[in-house]
C-alpha positions in Angstrom: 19.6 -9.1 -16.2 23.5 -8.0 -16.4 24.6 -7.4 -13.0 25.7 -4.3 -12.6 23.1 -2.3 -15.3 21.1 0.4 -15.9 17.9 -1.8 -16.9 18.7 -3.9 -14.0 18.8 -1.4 -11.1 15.5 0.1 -12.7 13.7 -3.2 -12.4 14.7 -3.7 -9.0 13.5 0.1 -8.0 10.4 -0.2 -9.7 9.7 -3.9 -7.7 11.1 -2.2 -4.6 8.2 0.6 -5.0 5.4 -2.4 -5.3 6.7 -4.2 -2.2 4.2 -3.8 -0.1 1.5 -4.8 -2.8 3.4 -7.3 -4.8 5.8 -8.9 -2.5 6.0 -12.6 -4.6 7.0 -9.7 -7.5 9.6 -7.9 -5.4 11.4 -10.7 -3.7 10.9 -13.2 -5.8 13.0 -10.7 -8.5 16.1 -10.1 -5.9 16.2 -13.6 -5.1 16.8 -14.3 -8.5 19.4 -11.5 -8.8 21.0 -12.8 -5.5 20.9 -16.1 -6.7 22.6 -15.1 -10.1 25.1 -13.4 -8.2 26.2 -16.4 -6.0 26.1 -18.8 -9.5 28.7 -16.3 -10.9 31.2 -18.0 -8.1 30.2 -21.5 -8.6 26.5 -23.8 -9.1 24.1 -23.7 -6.8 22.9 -26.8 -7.6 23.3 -29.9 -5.0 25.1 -26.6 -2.3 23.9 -26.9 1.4 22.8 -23.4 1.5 21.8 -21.7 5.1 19.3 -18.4 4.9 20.1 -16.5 8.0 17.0 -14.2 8.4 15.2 -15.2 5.0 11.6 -14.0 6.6 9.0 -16.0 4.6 10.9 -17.5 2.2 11.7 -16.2 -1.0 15.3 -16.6 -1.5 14.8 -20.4 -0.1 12.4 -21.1 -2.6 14.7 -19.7 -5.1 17.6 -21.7 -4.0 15.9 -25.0 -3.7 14.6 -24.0 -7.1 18.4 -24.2 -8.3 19.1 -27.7 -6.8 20.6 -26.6 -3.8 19.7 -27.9 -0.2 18.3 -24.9 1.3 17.3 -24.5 4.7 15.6 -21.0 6.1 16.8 -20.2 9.5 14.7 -17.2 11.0 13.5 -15.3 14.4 10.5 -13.9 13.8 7.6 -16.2 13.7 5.5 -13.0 11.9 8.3 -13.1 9.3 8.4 -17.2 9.0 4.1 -17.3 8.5 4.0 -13.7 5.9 3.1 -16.0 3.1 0.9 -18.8 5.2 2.6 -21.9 5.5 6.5 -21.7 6.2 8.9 -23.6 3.5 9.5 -27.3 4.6 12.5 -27.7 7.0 12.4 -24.0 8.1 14.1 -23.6 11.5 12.8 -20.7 13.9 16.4 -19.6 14.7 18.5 -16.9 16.0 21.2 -15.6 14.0 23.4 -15.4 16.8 23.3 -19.0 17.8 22.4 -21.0 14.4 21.6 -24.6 14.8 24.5 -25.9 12.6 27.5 -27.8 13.2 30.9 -26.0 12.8 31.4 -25.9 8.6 27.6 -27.8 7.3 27.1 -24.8 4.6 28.6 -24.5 1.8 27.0 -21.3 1.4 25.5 -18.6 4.3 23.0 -16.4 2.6 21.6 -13.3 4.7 20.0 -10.5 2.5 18.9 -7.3 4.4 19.6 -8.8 7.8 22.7 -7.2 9.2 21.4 -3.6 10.0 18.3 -5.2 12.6 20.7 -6.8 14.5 22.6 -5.3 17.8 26.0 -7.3 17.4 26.7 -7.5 13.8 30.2 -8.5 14.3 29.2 -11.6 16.6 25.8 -12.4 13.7 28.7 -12.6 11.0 30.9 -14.4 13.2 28.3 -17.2 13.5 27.8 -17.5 9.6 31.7 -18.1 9.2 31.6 -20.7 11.9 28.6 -23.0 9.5 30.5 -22.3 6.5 33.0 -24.5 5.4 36.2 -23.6 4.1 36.6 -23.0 0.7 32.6 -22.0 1.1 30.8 -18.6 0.3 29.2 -16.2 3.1 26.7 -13.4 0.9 25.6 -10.8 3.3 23.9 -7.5 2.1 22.6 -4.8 4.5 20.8 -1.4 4.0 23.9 1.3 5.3 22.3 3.8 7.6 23.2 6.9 5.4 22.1 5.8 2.2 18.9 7.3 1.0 16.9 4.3 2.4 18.4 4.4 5.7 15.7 4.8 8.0 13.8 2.0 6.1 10.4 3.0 5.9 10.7 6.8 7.3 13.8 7.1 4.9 14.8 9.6 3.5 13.8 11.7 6.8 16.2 9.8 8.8 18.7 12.0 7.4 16.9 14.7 9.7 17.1 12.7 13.4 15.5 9.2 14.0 13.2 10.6 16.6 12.3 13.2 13.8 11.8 11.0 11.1 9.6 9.1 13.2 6.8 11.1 14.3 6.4 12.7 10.7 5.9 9.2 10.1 3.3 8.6 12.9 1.7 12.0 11.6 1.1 11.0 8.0 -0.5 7.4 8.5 -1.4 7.4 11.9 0.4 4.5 12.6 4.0 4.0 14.1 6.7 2.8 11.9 7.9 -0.6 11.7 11.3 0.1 12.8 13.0 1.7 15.8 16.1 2.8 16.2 18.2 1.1 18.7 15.4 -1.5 19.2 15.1 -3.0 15.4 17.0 -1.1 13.2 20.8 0.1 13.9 23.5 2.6 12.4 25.3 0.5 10.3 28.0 2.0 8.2 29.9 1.2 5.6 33.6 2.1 6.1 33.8 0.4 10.2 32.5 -3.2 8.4 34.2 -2.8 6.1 37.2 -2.7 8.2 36.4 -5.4 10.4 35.7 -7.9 8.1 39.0 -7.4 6.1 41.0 -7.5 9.5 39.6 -11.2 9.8 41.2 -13.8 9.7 38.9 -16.3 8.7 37.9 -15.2 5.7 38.8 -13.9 2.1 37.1 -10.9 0.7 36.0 -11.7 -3.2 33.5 -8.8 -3.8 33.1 -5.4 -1.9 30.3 -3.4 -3.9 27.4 -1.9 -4.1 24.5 -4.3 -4.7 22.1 -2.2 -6.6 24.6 0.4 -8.1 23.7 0.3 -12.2 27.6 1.1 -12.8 30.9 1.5 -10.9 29.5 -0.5 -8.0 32.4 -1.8 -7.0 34.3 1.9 -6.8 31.3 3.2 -4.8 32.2 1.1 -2.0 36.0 2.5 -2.2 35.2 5.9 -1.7 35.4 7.0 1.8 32.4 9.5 2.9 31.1 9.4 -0.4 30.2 5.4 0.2 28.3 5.8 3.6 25.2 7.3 1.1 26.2 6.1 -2.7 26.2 2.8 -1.8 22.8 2.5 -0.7 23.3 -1.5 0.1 26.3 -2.7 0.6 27.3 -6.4 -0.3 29.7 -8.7 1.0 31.0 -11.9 -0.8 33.1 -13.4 1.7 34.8 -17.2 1.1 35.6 -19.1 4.7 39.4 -19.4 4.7 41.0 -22.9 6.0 
């Protein structure tokens, strides 16, 4: 699928609204996309390639599937077991301390990670430090504002948290996945945006929304209008000497 299109964002949508009942279908399609979108800045094939937060393993598989050396670092044993039996050489690990050497990736992959995590700035930090220079650092996260902001009680997050939450607890009798403050944080995208270009560490190749079917990259340059347009923001980052 062309990257950025109109029939590619509606394939993505229409997996995203199956996730729950065809999750092979739904991540097994954006680790494809993902995986085209790192190939457009160099193979993947015979890459060390760390996935920070990669849950079960999709975007592993995908990688290894390419001829890269993948290796799935998560937290979450509930996440690591979703699909049975973990990938081989999957590492229960926390993003904040990986179990690399300074520089052993030549790629740092974390899709959908960023906004769960308290200290983004330290979590991105730490996937600089494995990458080598010259290498690539992909991060995408879910921006608070944008229409799926409060995850699975979106859009009514746009309403209060707190709000959105018991409406939640009210329809399905059940309490929501994700907490603010505990699981799920405000992350925007003009202040990340600004931190990581004030780095030093690293170059910034592509700023842009990840889903957007058209102008994704001028989505991401408009300030106010970003924080809910961009839905996802993605980061293409490439560790500096």
């Amino acid at each position: 699928m062309r990257d950025p299109s109109l029939r590619r964002s509606v394939a993505l949508f229409r997996a995203f609204l199956h996730e729950q009942t065809d999750p092979e279908g739904c991540y097994g399609l954006l680790a494809r996309d993902a995986a085209d979108q790192l190939e457009r800045y160099g193979p993947l094939s015979g890459a060390v390639v760390a996935d920070v937060g990669g849950g079960a393993g999709h975007f592993t598989a995908e990688f290894r599937r390419r001829g890269a050396l993948a290796v799935l670092l998560e937290p979450d044993p509930a996440e690591l077991y979703a699909r049975g039996t973990p990938p081989e050489g999957a590492v229960l690990a926390d993003g904040y301390l990986l179990p690399l050497a300074d520089g052993a990736a030549d790629v740092c992959f974390s899709s959908n990670v960023l906004e769960h995590v308290a200290d983004p700035h330290t979590f991105l930090s730490e996937m600089v430090r494995v990458t080598r220079p010259g290498g690539l650092i992909y991060v995408a996260f879910t921006n608070w504002l944008s229409p799926w902001g409060g995850h699975e009680t979106a859009p009514w997050h746009y309403l209060g948290a707190r709000r959105a939450r018991d409406r939640y607890r009210r329809r399905t009798g059940r309490s929501p996945k994700h907490t603010l403050g505990e699981n799920l944080f405000a992350l925007h995208v003009g202040p990340t945006l600004r931190q990581v270009r004030a780095r030093g560490d690293v170059e910034v190749l592509a700023a842009r929304s990840r889903y957007a079917p058209f102008l994704a990259g001028a989505v991401a340059r408009l300030p106010g209008v970003r924080e809910v347009a961009t839905w996802n923001l993605l980061l293409i980052l490439r560790r500096l000497p």
